[in-house]
C-alpha positions as CSV (number, residue, x, y, z in Angstrom):
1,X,-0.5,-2.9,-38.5
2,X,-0.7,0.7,-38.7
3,X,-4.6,0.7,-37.6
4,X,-3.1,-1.0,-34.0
5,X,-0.5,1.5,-34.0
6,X,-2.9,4.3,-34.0
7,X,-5.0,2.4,-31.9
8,X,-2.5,1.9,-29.6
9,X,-1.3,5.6,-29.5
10,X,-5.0,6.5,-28.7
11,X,-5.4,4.0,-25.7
12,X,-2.0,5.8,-24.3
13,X,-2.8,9.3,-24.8
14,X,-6.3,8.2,-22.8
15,X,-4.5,6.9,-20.2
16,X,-2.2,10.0,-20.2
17,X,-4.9,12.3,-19.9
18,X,-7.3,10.4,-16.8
19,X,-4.1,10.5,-15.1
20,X,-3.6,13.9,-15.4
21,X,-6.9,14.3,-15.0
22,X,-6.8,12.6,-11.5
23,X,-3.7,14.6,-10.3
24,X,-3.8,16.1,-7.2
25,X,-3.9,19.9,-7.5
26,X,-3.3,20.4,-3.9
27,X,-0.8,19.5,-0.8
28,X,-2.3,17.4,1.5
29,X,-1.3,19.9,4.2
30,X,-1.3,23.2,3.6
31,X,-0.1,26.0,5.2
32,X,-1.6,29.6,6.4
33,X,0.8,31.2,3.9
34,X,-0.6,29.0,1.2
35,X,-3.8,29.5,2.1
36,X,-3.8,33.2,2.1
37,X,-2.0,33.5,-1.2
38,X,-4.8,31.2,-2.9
39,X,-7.8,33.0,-1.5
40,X,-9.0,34.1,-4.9
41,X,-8.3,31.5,-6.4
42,X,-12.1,30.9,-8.2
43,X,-12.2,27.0,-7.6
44,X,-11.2,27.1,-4.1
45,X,-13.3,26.5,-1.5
46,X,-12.7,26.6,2.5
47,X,-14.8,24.6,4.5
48,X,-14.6,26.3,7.8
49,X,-16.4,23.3,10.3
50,X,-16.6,25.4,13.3
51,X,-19.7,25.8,15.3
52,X,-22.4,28.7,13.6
53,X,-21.8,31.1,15.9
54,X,-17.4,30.9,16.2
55,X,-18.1,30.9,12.4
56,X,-20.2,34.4,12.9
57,X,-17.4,35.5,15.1
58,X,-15.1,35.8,12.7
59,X,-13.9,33.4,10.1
60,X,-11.2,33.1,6.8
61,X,-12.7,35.5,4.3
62,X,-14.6,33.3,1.7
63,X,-15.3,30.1,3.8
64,X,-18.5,28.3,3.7
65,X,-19.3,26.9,7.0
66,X,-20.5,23.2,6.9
67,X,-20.3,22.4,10.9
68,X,-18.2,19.1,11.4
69,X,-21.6,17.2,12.8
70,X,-23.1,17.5,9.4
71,X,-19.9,15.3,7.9
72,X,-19.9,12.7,10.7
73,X,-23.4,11.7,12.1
74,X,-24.5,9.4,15.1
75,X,-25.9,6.9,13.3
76,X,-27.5,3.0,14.5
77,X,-26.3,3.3,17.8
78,X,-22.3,4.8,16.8
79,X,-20.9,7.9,16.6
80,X,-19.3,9.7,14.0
81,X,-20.6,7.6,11.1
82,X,-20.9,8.6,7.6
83,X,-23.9,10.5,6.2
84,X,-26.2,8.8,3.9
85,X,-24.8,8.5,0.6
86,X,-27.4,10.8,-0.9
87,X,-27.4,13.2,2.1
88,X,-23.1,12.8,1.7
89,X,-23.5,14.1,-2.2
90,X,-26.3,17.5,-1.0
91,X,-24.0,17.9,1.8
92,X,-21.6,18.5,-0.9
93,X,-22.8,20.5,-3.7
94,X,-24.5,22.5,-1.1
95,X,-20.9,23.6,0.2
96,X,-20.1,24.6,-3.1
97,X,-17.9,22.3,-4.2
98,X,-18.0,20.8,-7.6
99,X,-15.5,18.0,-9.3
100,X,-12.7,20.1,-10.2
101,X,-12.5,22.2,-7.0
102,X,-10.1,22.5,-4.6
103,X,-10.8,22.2,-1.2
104,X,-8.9,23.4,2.8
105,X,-11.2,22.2,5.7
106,X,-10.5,24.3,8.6
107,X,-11.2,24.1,11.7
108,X,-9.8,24.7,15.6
109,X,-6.8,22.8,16.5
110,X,-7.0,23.5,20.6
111,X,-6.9,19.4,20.7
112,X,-5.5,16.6,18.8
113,X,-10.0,15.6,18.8
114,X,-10.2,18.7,17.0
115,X,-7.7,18.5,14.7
116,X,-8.6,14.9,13.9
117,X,-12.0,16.8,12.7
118,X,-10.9,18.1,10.0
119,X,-9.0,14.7,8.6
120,X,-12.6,13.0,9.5
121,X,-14.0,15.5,6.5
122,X,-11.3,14.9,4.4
123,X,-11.6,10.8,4.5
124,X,-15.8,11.4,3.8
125,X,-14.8,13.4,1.2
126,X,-12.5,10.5,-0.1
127,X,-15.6,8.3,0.3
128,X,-17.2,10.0,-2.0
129,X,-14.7,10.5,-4.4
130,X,-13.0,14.0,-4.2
131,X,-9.7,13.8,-3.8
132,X,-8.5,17.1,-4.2
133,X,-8.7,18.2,-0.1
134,X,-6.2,19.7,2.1
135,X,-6.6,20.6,5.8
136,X,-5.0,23.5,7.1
137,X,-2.0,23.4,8.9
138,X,-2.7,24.9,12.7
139,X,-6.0,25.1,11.9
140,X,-8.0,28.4,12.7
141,X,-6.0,28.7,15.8
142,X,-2.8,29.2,13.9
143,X,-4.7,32.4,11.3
144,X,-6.6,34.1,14.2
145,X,-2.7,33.9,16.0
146,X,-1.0,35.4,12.9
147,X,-3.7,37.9,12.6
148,X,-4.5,37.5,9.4
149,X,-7.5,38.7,7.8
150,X,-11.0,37.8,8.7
151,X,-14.5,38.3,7.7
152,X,-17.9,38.2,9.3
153,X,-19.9,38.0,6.2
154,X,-22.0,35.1,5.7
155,X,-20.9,33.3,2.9
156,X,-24.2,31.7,0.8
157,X,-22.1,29.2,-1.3
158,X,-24.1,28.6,-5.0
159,X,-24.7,25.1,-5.2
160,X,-21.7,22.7,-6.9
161,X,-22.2,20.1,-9.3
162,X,-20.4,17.2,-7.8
163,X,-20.7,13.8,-8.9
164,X,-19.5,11.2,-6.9
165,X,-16.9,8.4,-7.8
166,X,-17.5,6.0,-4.8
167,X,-14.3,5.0,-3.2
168,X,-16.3,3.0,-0.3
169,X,-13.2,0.6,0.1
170,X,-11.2,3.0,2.0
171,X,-14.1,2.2,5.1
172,X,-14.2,-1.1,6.6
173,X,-16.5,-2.8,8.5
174,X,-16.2,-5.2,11.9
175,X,-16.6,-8.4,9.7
176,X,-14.2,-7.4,7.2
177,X,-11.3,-6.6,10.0
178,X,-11.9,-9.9,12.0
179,X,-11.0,-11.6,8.6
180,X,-7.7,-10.0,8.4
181,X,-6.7,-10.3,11.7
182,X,-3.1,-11.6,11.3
183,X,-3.3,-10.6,7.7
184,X,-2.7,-6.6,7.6
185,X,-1.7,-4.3,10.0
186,X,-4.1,-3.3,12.7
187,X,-2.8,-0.2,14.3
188,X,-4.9,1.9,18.0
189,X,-4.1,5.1,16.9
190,X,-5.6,5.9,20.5
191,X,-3.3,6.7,23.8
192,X,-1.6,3.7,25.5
193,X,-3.6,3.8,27.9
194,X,-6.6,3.0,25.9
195,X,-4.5,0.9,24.3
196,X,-3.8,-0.9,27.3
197,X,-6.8,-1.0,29.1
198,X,-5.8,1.2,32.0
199,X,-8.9,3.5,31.1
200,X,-12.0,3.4,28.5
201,X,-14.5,6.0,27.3
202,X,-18.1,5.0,28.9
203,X,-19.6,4.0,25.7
204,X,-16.7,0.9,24.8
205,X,-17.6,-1.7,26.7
206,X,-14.6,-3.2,27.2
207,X,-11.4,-1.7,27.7
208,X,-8.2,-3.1,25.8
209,X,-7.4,-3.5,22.0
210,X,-8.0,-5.3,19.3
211,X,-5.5,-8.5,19.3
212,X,-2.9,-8.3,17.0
213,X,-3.1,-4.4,16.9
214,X,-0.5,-2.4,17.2
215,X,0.2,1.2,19.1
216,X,0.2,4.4,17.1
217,X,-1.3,7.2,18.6
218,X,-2.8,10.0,16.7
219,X,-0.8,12.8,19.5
220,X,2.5,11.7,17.9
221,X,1.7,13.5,15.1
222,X,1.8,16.9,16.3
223,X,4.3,19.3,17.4
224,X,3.7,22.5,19.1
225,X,0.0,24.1,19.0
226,X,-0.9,21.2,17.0
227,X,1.1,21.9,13.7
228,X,2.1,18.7,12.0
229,X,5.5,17.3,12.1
230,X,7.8,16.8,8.9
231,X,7.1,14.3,6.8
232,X,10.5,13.1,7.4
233,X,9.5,12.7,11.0
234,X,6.0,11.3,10.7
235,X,7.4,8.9,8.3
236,X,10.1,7.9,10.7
237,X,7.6,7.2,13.8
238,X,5.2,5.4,11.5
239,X,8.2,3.2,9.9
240,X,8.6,2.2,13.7
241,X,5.2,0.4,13.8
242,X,4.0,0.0,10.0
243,X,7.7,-0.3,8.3
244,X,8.6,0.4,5.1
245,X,6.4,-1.5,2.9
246,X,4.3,0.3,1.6
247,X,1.7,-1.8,-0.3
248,X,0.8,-3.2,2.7
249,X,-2.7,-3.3,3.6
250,X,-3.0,-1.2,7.1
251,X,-6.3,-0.8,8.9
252,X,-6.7,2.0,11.4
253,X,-9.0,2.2,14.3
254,X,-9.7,3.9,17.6
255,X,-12.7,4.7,19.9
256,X,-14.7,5.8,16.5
257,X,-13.2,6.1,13.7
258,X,-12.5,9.8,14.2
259,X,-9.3,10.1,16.0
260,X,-8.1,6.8,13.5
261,X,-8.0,9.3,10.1
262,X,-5.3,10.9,11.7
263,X,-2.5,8.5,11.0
264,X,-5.0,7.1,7.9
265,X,-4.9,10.9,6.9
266,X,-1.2,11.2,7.0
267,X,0.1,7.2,5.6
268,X,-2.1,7.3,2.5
269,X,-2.2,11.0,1.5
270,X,0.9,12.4,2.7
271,X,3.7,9.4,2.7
272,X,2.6,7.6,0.1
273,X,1.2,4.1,2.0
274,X,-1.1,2.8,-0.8
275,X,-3.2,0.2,0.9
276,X,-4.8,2.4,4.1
277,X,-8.3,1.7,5.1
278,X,-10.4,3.1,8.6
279,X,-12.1,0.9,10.7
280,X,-15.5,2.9,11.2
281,X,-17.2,1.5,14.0
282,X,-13.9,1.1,15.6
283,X,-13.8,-0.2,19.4
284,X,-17.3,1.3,20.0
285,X,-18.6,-0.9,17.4
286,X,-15.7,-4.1,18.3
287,X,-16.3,-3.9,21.8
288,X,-20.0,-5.0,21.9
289,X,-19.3,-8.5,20.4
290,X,-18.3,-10.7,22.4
291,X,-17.2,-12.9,19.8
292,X,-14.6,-10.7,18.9
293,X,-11.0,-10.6,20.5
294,X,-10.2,-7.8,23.0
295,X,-6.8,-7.9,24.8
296,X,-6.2,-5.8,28.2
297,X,-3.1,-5.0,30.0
298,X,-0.8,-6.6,27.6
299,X,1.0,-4.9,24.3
300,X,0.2,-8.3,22.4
């Protein structure tokens, strides 16, 4: 008996310690305060996913820029697609980042499409199996306003040692979402008038929704200069469409599967939504079947 007793204690005290092992060290949002109080801290790392030469211009002391296009490739005919996995993991370690860093991804915040880049490299980074990623509040926009520090050194990052931990689950594909229609909850996260039908991007074929889907769009997210809302508040819109329940399996889509990690970005890692997955190939991908349900000028 004793023998299972001590057995038993050792099985807990393993659990205890992956658990802790698996904690979060950082706020899915993070602030410029934050940011610049952290800067030397030895297992940060700030992705900055500007273009080279804004990067050249003048950039958050310390970041490695890794442009946005390197994290989200046109792949197969669709855009903004996932890297190969073994061109995800040099991607990685080439940044600099190993398993027990911590990471901001920063980027401009003039448009809700920009800001939606940096929760694009946050979700491949999920993919993969980091979890301990933050985006910056503001983005760039909000530090170069503040005048805070900058630097135009060129930062040479030495190589990480990251292993991945595939999490592909939290990506779905067109045949996986057509079985769940009427299952989980579908949400556009595009404008209503996407949503709708009124207008389309040239390369959706067809304008409407998915049936069954629900309007969320990413803008609602946002306050002034694109600085997130409270949580209280996002987690009062999102209770309007999603509700309360939060084991609930939600898929989230839009024109690629960019604009859709918004609202991913903010149910799963910020409120606490446990069951949040991103349609990848989202209407682009939908669109061209013409098995597949697409409903125009209705809210159905």
């Amino acid at each position: 008996m004793r023998k299972v007793r001590v057995l038993f204690l050792a099985l807990i005290m393993g659990l205890m310690f992956i658990s802790v092992s698996l904690a979060k060290e950082i706020a899915p949002i993070v602030s410029t305060d934050w940011l610049e109080k952290n800067l030397s801290n030895p297992k940060l790392v700030v992705i900055d996913i500007r273009k080279a030469e804004d990067y050249k211009n003048g950039h958050i002391p310390g970041a490695v820029n890794v442009f946005y296009g390197v994290w989200a490739v046109d792949k197969k005919g669709l855009k903004n697609e996932l890297p190969e996995d073994d061109d995800l993991v040099d991607i990685i370690n080439g940044a600099g980042i190993s398993n027990d860093s911590i990471v901001v991804i920063a980027g401009p915040a003039d448009s809700v499409s920009d800001v939606v880049n940096m929760t694009r490299v946050v979700l491949t980074l999920k993919y993969a199996g980091f979890n301990n990623s933050a985006v910056l509040d503001g983005g760039i926009n909000k530090w170069l306003k503040e005048q805070r520090a900058t630097s135009t050194e060129i930062v040479k990052p030495k190589a990480g040692n990251f292993k991945p931990n595939w999490n592909k689950g939290v990506l779905v594909g067109k045949d996986y979402v057509a079985k769940q229609l009427g299952k989980a909850i579908i949400i556009d996260d595009r404008g209503s008038d996407a949503f709708y039908g009124v207008t389309k991007l040239d390369f959706v074929e067809k304008a409407g929704h998915i049936k069954g889907a629900k309007n969320l769009p990413t803008s609602w997210l946002y306050g002034k200069d694109n600085v997130y809302r409270s949580a209280e508040e996002m987690q009062a819109i999102a209770e309007g469409v999603v509700g309360k329940d939060k084991k609930k399996e939600i898929i989230s889509y839009c024109d690629t599967g960019k604009v859709s990690t918004g609202w991913w970005f903010v149910l799963s890692e910020v409120l606490g939504y446990e069951n949040v997955k991103v349609y990848e190939g989202s209407m682009q991908e939908w669109s061209k079947d013409p098995n597949l349900p697409v409903v125009r000028y209705s809210w159905e």
